[in-house]
N, C-alpha and C positions, 0 to 999 in steps of 0.2 A: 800602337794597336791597329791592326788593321778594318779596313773598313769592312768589311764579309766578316770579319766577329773569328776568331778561332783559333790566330795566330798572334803573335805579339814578339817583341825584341827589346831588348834593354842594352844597352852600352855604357860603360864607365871607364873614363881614362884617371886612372890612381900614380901621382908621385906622394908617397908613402901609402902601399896601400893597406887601408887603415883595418882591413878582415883579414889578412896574410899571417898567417902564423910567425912565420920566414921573419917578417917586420918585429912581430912582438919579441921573438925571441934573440934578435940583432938589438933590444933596446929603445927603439924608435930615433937613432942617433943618424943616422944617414936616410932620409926618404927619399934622397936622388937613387941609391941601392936598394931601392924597393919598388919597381914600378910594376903597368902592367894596364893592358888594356882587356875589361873583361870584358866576354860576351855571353847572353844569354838568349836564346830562340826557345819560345811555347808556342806546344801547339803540336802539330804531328810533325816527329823526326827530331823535335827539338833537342839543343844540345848546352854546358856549362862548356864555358873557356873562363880561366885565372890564373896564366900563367903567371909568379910573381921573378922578375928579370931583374938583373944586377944594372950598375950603371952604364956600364958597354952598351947596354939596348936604348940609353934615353937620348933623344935628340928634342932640341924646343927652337922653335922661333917664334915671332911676334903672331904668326897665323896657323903657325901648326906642335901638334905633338906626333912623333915619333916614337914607340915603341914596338921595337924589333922588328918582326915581319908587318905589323899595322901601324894604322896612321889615323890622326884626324888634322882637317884643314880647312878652314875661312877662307871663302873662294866667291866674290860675286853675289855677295850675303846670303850663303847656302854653307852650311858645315856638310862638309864630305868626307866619310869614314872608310876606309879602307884594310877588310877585316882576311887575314890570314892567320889562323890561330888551331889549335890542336883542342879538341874538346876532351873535360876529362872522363874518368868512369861515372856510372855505369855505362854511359852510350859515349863510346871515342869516335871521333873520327874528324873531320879536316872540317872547318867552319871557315869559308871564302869568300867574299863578294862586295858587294859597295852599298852601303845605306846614304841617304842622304836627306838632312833634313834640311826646310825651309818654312822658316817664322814666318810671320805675318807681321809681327814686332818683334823690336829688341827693346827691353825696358831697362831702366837706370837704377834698379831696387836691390838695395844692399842689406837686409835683416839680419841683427845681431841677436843670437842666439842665447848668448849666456852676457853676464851684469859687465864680466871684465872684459868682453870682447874674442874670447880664445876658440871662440865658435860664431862662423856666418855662411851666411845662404844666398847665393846668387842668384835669383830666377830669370835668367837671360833671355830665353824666350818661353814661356809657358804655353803657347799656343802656336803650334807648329803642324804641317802636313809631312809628310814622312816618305819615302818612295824606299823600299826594300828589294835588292837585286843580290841575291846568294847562291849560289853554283847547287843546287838542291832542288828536287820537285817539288813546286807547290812554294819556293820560297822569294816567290817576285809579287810582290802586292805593294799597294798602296794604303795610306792611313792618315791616323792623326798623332801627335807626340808632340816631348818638349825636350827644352835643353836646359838645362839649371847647373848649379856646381854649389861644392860647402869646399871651406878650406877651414882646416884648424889649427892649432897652435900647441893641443895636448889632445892627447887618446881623447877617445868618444866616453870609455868608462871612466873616466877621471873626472867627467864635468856633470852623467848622466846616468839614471840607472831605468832609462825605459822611454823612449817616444815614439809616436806615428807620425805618417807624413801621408797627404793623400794630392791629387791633380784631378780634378773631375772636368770635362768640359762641359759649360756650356751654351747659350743662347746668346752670341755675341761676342763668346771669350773663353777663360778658364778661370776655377775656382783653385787654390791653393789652401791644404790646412797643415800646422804645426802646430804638434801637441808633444809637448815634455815635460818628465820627473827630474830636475837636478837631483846630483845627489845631494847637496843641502837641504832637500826638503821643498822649497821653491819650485813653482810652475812655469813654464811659457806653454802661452796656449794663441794662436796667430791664424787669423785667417784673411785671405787677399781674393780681390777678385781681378782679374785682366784684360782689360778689351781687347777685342783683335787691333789695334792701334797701338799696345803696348802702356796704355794708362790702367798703373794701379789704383785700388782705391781698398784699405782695409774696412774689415763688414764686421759687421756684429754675429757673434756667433751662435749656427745653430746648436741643439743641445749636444753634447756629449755621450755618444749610442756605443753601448758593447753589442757587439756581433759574434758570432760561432768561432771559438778557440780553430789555430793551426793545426793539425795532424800530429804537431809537436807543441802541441797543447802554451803556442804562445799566446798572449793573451789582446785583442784586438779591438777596436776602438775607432770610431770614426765620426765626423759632423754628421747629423741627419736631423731633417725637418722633424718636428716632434709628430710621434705616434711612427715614423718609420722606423722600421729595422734595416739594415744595409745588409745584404748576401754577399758571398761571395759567386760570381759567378764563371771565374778561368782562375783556378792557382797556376803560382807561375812559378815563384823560389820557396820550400816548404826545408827552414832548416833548424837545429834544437833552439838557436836565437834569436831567427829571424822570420820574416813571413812575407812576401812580397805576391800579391792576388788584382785581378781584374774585380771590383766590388761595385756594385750598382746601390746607391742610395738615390735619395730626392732631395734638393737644396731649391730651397725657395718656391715648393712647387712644381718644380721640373725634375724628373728622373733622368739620370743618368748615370754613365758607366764608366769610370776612371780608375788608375794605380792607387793602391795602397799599399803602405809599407809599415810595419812594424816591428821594433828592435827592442831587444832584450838582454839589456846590458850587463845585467847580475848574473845572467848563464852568460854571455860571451865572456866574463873575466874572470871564470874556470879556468885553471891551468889543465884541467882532463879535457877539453875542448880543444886544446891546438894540435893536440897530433892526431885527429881526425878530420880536424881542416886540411893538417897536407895532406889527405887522400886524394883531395879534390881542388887544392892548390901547390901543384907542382913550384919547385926552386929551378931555375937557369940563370944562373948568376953568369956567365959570359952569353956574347954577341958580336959578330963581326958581322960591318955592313959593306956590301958591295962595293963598287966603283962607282962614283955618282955622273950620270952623264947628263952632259948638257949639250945646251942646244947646238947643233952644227955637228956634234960627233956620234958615232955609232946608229 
C-alpha cells in the first residue's frame, strides 16, 4: 500500500495455482503445469494479470522463481520482482516494471493451519517497506507491505468452507489475523503480532466484527476492539468468491488501515464458476526462453 493512500499492489507467485480453472479442471495432478505469477495494481489505471503457464514457463532456484516473462529474486535481503505480464479484461494492456520489497525481519514462524498438516502459512516477513517502479503514470511510489506464502497438499475447498485473513500495521510492527470454517465443522481462529525485529508473540484475540458485505455480497469479518466496526476504505479484488479490501479497524486502541481478505469456498466449488474464471484467467501452456547470457558475453 502506498504511503499517499490510493494506490496498492498485490503479487503471488502460484506453482499450482490454486484459483485457475485450467488447474481444477487438469485434476490438480501436475502443479509444476499450472504456474503463474499474478499481478494486481489499485488505484487509478489499475490492472489483473493471471496468466496460468504450462511447465515450459517454470524455472526455480534456491533464490529465485521464474515464470515466463517475470521473475522473483533473494538478492542482498531484498525480494526483487520483475513484472512483464499482459493484463486481462475489462482494462488490458501491458503491466511492466520492478517492485521491490525490504523486510525489516525475516521470522522463523511456520503456522499449521489444519489438525493433519495439509495446510500452512509462512509469515516471512510481515513488516516490510515496499518501493513500486511500473512503466505507468503515477505508478512509482513508495509504501509499506509484506511477504508471506501458504503451501498445501489438497485443494483450499477440501479442507475449508470460508476464512479471513487480515495484516494490519502497527506501532512497532504488524498484527496478522487467521480466521477459518473447516469443513468438519471446526474452527481455527490465530492471531500474531510482529515486531520490526521479526519476534512473534501470539495475542489474545480481539472480538470477532462483521463489517459491510462485498458488492458480491461475500460475507466479511475481521478482529476489532470491542464497540468498533471496521470499514472498508479502498476495494481492491471484488470477485463472486472472494473479496480482497484496504479496511481500517482499531486493535488495541490504535487505528489503522491493513489488507483483508475473504474467501468463499462453498461458491468457489461451483462447477458454473470456472468458465467465468477463464475469462480473466487466460491458459498458455507453452514458453520458450531466450538465450541465457552470461557474464563476459553479449
Amino acid at each position: 500500500m502506498s504511503d499517499s493512500g490510493g494506490r496498492a499492489i498485490s503479487i503471488i507467485g502460484f506453482i499450482g495455482s490454486v484459483f485457475s480453472p485450467w488447474y481444477a479442471w487438469s485434476g490438480r495432478r501436475r502443479p509444476q503445469n499450472h504456474v503463474c505469477i499474478n499481478v494486481a495494481t489499485y488505484g487509478p489505471g489499475g490492472r489483473f494479470t493471471m496468466t496460468d503457464r504450462g511447465q515450459a514457463a517454470l524455472r526455480q532456484s534456491r533464490e529465485t522463481l521464474t515464470v515466463g516473462p517475470s521473475s522473483m529474486r533473494w538478492q542482498g535481503g531484498r525480494l526483487i520482482i520483475e513484472i512483464n505480464e499482459l493484463a486481462a479484461p475489462p482494462l488490458p494492456g501491458r503491466v511492466r516494471g520492478t517492485v521491490t520489497v525490504t523486510p525489516s525481519a525475516l521470522t522463523g514462524v511456520e503456522a499449521t493451519l489444519t489438525p493433519d498438516g495439509t495446510h500452512i502459512w509462512r509469515p516471512f516477513a510481515p513488516t516490510s517497506a515496499i518501493r513500486v517502479d511500473l512503466e505507468s503514470p503515477g505508478w512509482q511510489w513508495d509504501g509499506h507491505g509484506y511477504f508471506d506464502a501458504n503451501f498445501g497438499t489438497r485443494a483450499l475447498e477440501q479442507d475449508f468452507s470460508y476464512w479471513t485473513w487480515g495484516r494490519f500495521p502497527l506501532a512497532g510492527g504488524s498484527t496478522c489475523f487467521y480466521d477459518a470454517t473447516r469443513l468438519d465443522g471446526s474452527a481455527l481462529s490465530l492471531g500474531v503480532h510482529f515486531d520490526a525485529d521479526g519476534r512473534a508473540e501470539e495475542i489474545a484475540l480481539p472480538p470477532k466484527t462483521r463489517f459491510r458485505r462485498s458488492n458480491w455480497a461475500v460475507k466479511r469479518e475481521t478482529r476489532a476492539d470491542a464497540g468498533t466496526t471496521p470499514r472498508q476504505v479502498q476495494s481492491m479484488l471484488d470477485a463472486p468468491f472472494y473479496s480482497r479490501a484496504a479496511v481500517r479497524t482499531v486493535i488495541n486502541g490504535e487505528e489503522t488501515t491493513g489488507v483483508h481478505e475473504a474467501l468463499d469456498l462453498r461458491r468457489f466449488r461451483s462447477p458454473l464458476l470456472k468458465p467465468v474464471l477463464a475469462c480473466r484467467v487466460p491458459r498458455r501452456s507453452g514458453w520458450t526462453f531466450g538465450p541465457e547470457i552470461r557474464p563476459g558475453q553479449g
